[in-house]
N, C-alpha and C positions, 0 to 999 in steps of 0.2 A: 309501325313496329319494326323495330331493327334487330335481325338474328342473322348471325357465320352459315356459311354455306361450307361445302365440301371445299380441303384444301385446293387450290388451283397455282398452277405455274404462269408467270408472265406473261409466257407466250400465250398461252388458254385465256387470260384476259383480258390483254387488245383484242385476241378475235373477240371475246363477249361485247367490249366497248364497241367496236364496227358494228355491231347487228344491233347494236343497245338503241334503243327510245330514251331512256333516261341515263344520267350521268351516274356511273357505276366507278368505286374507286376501291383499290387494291392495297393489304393490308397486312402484310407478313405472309401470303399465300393464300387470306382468304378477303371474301368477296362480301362486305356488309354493308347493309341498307334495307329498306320495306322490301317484301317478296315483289317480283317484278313476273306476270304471270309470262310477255313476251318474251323473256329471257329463260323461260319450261324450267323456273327455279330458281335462278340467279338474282341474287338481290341488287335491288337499284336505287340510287334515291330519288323518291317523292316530291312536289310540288314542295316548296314554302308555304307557308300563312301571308296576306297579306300585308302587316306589317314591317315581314322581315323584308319584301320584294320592294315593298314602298322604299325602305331605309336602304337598300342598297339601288336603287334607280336613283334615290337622290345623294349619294355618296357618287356613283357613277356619273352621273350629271355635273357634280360642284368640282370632281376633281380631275374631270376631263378639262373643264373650261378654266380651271385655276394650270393646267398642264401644257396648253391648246401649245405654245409657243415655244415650249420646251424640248428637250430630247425625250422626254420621260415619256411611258407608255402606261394608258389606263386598260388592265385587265379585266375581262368579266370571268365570269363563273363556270365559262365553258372552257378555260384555259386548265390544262392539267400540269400539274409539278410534281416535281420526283423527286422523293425526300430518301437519299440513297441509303445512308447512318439506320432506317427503321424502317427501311425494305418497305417503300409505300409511295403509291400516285393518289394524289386527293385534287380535288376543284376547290380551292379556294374559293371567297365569295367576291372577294377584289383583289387583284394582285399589280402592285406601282413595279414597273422597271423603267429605272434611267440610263442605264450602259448598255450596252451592246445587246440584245438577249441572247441567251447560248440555249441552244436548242439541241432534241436529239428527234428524231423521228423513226417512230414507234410504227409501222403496218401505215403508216399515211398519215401519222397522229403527230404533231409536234408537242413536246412535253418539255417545258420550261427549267430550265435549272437552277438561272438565279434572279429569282422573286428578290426585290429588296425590302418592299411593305407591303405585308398582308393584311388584310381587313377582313374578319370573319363578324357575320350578324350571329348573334346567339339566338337557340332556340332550344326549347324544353330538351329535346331527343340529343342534340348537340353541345348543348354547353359545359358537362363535364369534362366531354372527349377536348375541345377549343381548348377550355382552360389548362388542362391539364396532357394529357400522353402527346396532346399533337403538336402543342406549344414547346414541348421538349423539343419534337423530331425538328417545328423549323430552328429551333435553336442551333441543330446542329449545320445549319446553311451558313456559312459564313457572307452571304450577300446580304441576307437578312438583320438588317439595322431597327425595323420597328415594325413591331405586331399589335393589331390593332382589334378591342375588342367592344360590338356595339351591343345593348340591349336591346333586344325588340319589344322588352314587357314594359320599361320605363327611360326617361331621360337619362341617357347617361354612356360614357364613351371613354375607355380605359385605354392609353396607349403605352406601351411597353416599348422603351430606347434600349438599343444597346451602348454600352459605354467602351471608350475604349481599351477600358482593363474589363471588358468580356462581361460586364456586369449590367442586370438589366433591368432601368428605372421605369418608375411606374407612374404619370399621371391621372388622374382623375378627372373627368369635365362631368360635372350635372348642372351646372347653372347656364338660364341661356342668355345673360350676357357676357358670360366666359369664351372667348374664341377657342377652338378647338384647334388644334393644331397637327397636322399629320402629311411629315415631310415639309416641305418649301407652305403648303397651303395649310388655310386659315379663315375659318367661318365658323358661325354661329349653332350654338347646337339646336337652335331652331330651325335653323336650314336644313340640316339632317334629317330632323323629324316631321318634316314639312307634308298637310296632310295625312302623315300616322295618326290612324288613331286606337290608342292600346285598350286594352280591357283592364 
């Protein structure tokens, strides 16, 4: 269950993230996620389900080894980014960089600034925020060329391009002899979903 906690400043929530157990992300001054009882109130996010963990272990796996040879950098979910335009640090659940990464560091925290493709797994508690307020904020990353969004209920993987009059296309993959396509790489949407099994 996700509820706002008391306004908090920047600085008040790196110290919470150092003492945090769970990945806590910051959000116009406030602090939401499940109640985290180690954090004496501070909310934190909770575990996944295991389909969304499955789907992105094998997004991490396909697009490391599809990357292995490149400049490009496969991120996990412990990486934090700082979405400056809507005053917010969130954990993406993959984040692709190929240039340089620019970095700022936070109390010992390095916090990424230009994500090029994001891949978030949906889930119940999540999927309006992905779709919607947070897809705006990376919108306003000018590194961010494609956002990527997967289901964890059924088959299926939305990738959002930027174009270069600033406009942002949509494909579709639900069939699994459709290659999927996100960035340079290109597999099967059964590779994705390899061993998920949904309800």
């Amino acid at each position: 269950m996700f509820q706002p906690i008391t306004r908090v400043s920047e600085e008040e929530y790196f110290q919470m993230l150092l003492k945090s157990t769970e990945k806590i992300e910051y959000h116009d001054g406030e602090v939401t996620g499940p109640l985290d009882a180690n954090l004496n109130g501070v909310s934190a996010m909770a575990g996944a389900k295991l389909p969304h963990n499955l789907i992105v272990s094998n997004l991490v796996r396909l697009l490391g080894n599809c990357l292995l040879d490149g400049d490009c950098l496969v991120l996990n979910s412990t990486q934090l980014v700082h979405l400056p335009d809507c005053d917010r640090y969130v954990f993406p659940d993959i984040i692709i960089v190929c240039r340089e990464p620019q970095l700022t560091e936070r109390n010992g925290i390095d916090v990424l600034r230009n994500p090029e493709i994001i891949i978030e797994v949906l889930s119940d508690s999540t999927e309006l925020f992905d779709r919607g307020e947070k897809f705006d904020c990376y919108k306003q990353i000018t590194s961010v060329g494609e956002y990527v969004l997967v289901s964890s209920k059924k088959k299926k993987v939305e990738v959002f391009r930027r174009t270069d009059a600033n406009e942002w296309l949509l494909h579709d993959y639900r069939t699994d002899d459709e290659p999927v396509n996100i960035g340079t790489c290109a597999f099967q949407l059964s590779e994705i979903y390899r061993k998920v099994v949904m309800a």
